[in-house]
C-alpha atoms as an extended CHARMM CRD file, in Angstrom:
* protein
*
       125  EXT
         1         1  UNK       CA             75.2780000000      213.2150000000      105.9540000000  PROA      1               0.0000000000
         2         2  UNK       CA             72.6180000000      210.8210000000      105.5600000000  PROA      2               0.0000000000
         3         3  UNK       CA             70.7240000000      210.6440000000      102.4160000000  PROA      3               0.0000000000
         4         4  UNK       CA             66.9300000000      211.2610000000      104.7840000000  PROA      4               0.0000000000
         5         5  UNK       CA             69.4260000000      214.7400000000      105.9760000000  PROA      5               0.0000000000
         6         6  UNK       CA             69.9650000000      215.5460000000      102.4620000000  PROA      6               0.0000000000
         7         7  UNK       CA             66.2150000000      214.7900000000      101.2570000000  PROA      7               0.0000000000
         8         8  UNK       CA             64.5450000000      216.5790000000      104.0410000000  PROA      8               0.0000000000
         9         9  UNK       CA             66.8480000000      219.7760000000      103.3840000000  PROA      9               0.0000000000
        10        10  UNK       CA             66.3710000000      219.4250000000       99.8170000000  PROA      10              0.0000000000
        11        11  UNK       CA             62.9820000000      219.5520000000      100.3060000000  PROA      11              0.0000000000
        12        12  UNK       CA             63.1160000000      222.2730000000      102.5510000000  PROA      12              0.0000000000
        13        13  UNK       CA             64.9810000000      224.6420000000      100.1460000000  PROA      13              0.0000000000
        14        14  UNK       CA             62.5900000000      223.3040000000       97.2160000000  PROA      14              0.0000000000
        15        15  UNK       CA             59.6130000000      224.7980000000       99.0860000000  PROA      15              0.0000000000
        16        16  UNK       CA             61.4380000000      228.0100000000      100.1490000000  PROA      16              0.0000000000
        17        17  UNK       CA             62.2860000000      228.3120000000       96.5090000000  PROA      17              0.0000000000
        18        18  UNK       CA             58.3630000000      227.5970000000       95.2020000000  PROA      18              0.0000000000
        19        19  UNK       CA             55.9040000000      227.1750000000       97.3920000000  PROA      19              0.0000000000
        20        20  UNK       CA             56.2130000000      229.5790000000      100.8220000000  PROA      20              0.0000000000
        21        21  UNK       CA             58.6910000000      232.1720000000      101.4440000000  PROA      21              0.0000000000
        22        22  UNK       CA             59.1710000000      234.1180000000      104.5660000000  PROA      22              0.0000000000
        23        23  UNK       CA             59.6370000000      237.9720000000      105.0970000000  PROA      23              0.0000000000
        24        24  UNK       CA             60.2140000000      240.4590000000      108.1110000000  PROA      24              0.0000000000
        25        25  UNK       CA             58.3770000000      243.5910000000      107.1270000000  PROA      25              0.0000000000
        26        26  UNK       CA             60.7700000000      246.9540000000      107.3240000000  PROA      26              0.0000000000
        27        27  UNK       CA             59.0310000000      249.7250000000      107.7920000000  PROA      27              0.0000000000
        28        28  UNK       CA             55.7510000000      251.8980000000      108.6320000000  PROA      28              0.0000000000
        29        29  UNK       CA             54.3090000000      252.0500000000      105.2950000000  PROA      29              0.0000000000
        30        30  UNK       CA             51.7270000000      248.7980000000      106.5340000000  PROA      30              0.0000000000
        31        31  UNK       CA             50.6190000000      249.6980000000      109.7050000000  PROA      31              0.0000000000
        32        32  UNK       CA             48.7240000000      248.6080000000      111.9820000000  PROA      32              0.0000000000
        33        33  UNK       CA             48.3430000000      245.6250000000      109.6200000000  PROA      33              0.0000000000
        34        34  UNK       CA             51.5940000000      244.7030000000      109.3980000000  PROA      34              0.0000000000
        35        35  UNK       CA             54.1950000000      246.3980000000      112.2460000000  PROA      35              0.0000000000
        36        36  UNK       CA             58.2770000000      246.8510000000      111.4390000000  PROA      36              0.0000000000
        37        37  UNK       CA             59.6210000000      243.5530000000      112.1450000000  PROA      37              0.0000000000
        38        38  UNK       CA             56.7310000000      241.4190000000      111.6840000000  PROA      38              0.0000000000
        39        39  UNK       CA             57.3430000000      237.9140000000      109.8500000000  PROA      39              0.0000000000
        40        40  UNK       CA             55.3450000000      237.7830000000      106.8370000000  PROA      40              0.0000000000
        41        41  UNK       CA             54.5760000000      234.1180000000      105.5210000000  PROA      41              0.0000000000
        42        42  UNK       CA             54.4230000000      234.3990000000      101.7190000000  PROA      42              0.0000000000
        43        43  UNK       CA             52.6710000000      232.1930000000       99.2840000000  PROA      43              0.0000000000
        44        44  UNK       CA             54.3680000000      232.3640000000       95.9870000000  PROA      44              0.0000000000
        45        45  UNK       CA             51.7710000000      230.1260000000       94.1450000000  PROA      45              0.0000000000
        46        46  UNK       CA             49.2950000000      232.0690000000       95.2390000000  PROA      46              0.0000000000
        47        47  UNK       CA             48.5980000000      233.6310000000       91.5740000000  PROA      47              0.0000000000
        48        48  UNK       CA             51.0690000000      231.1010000000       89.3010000000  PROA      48              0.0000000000
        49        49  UNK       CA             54.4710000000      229.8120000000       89.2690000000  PROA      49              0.0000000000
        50        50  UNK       CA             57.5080000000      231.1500000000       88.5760000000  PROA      50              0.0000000000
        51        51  UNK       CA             61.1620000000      230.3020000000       88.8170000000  PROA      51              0.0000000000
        52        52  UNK       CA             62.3470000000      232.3320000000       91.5180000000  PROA      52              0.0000000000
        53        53  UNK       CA             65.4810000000      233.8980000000       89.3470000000  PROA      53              0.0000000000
        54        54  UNK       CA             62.6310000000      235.2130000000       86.6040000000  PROA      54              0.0000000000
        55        55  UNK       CA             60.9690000000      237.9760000000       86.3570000000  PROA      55              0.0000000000
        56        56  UNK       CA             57.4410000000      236.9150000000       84.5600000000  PROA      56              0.0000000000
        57        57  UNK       CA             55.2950000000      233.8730000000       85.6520000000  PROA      57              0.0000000000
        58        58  UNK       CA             55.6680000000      230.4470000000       84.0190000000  PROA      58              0.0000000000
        59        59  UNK       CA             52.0040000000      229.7850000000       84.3450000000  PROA      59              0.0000000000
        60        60  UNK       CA             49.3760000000      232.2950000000       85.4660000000  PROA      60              0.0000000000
        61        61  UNK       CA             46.1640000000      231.0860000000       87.1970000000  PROA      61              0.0000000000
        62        62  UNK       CA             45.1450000000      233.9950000000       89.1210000000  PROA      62              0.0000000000
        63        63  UNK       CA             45.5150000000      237.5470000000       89.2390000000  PROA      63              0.0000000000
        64        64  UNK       CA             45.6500000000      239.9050000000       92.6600000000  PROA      64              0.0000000000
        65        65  UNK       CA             41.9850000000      240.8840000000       94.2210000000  PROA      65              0.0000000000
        66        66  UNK       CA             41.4940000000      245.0170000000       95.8160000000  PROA      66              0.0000000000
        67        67  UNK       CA             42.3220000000      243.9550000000       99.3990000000  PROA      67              0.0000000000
        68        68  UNK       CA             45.1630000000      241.1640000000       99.1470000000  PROA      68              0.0000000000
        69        69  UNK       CA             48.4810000000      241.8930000000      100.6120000000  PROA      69              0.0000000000
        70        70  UNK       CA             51.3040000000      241.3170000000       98.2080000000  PROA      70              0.0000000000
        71        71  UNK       CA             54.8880000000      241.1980000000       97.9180000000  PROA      71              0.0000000000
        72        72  UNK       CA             56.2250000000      242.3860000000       95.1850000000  PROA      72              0.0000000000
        73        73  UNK       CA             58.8090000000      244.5750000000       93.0690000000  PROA      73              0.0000000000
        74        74  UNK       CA             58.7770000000      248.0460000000       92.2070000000  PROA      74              0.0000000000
        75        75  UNK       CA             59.4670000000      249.7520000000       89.2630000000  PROA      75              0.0000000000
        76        76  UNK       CA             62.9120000000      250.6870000000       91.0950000000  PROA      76              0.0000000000
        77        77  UNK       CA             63.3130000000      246.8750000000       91.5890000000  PROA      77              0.0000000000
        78        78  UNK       CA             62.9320000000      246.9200000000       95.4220000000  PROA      78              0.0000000000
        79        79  UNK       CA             61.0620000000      244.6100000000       97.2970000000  PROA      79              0.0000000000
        80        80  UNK       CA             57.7810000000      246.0560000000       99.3530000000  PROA      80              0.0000000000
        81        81  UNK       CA             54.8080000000      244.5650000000      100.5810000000  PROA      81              0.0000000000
        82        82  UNK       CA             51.6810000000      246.7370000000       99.4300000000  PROA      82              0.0000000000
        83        83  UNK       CA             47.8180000000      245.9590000000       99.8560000000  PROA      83              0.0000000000
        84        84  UNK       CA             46.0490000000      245.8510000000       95.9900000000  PROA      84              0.0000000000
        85        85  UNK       CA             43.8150000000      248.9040000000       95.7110000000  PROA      85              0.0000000000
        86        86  UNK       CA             42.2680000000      247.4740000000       92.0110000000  PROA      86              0.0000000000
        87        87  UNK       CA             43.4420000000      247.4020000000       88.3920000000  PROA      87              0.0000000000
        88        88  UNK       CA             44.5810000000      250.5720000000       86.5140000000  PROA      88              0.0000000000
        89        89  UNK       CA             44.9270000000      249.4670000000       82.6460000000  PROA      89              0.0000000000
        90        90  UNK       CA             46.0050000000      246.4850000000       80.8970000000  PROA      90              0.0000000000
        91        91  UNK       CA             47.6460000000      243.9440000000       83.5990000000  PROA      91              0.0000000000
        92        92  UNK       CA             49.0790000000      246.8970000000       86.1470000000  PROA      92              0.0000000000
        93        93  UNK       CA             47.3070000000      247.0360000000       89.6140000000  PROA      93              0.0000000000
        94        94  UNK       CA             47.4490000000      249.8080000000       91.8190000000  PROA      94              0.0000000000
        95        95  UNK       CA             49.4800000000      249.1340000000       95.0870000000  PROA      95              0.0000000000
        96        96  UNK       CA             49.0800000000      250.8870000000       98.1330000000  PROA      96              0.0000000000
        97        97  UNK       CA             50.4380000000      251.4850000000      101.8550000000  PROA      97              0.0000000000
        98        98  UNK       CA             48.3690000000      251.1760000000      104.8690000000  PROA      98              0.0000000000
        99        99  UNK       CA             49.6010000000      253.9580000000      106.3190000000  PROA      99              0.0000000000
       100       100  UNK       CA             49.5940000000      256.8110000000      103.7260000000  PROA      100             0.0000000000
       101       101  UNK       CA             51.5600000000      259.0420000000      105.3550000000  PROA      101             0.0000000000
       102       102  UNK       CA             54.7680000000      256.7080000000      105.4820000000  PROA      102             0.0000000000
       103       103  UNK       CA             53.9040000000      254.7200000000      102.4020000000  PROA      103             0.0000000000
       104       104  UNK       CA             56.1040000000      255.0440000000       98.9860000000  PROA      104             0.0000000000
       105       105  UNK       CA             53.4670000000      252.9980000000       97.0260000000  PROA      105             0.0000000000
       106       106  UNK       CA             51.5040000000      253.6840000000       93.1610000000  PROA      106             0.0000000000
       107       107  UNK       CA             50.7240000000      257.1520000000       94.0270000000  PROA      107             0.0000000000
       108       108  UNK       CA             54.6790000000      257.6930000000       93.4260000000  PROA      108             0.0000000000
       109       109  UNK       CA             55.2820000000      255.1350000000       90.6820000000  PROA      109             0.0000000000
       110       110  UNK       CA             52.2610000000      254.5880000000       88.8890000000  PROA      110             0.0000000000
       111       111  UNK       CA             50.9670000000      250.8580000000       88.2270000000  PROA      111             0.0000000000
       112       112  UNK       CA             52.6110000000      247.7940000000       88.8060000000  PROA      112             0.0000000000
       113       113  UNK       CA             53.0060000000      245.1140000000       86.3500000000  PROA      113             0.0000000000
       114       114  UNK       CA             51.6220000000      241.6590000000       87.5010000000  PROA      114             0.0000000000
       115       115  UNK       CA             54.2620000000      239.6240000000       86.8990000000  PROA      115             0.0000000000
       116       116  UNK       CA             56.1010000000      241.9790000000       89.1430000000  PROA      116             0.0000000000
       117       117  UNK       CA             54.3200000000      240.3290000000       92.1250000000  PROA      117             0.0000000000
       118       118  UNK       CA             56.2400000000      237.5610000000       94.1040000000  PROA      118             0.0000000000
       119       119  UNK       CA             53.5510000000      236.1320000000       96.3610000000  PROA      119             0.0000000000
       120       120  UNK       CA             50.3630000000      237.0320000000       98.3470000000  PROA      120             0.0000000000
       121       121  UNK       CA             50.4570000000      237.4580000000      102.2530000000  PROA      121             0.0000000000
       122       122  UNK       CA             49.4960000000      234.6370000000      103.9560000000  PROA      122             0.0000000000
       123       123  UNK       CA             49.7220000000      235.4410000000      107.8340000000  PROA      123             0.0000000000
       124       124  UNK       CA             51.7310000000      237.6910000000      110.2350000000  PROA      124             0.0000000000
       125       125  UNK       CA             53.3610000000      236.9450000000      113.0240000000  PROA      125             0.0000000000
């Protein structure tokens, strides 16, 4: 391989890794926002950086807003996308489905922890 191969797909993993990340949405618990199999384009500086293997930010610069879509981990340690209802507490924001009816969300497992949050929805395609 050439070395513009290797710095163009070095650069493309970099950003994966950092900067955007993309997602296809499993599951009900968004709609109609965000339908099963939808790609989600995630920005993962959107409120600091963080090395993608750890689990609290490096730097913090924002925290979510009520209304922003996030991705992010629950207290189980599985990855859903949630809208921000507001903040419950010290640092924990409540997360909630769309769709209530189909939505495992804070109402089951109270507030989530900030740093728990891997990036803020950008689009939906």
């Amino acid at each position: 391989m050439n070395k513009a191969i290797l710095g163009a797909l070095a650069a493309a993993v970099a950003m994966k890794l950092f900067l955007f990340d993309f997602v296809i949405a499993d599951g009900a618990s968004m709609e109609p926002a965000i339908k099963p199999g939808a790609v989600l384009v995630i920005n993962r500086l959107a409120y600091g950086f963080r090395l993608p293997w750890a689990r609290s930010y490096l730097l913090r610069w924002s925290i979510p807003e009520a209304g922003d879509i996030l991705v992010f981990y629950t207290p189980e340690n599985q990855i859903v996308v949630k809208r921000c209802a507001g903040f419950a507490g010290r640092g924990g924001f409540i997360a909630l489905g769309d769709n209530s009816l189909q939505s495992y969300d804070s109402r089951s497992y109270g507030p989530v922890e900030v740093d728990n949050v891997i990036g803020k929805v950008l689009g939906v395609k």
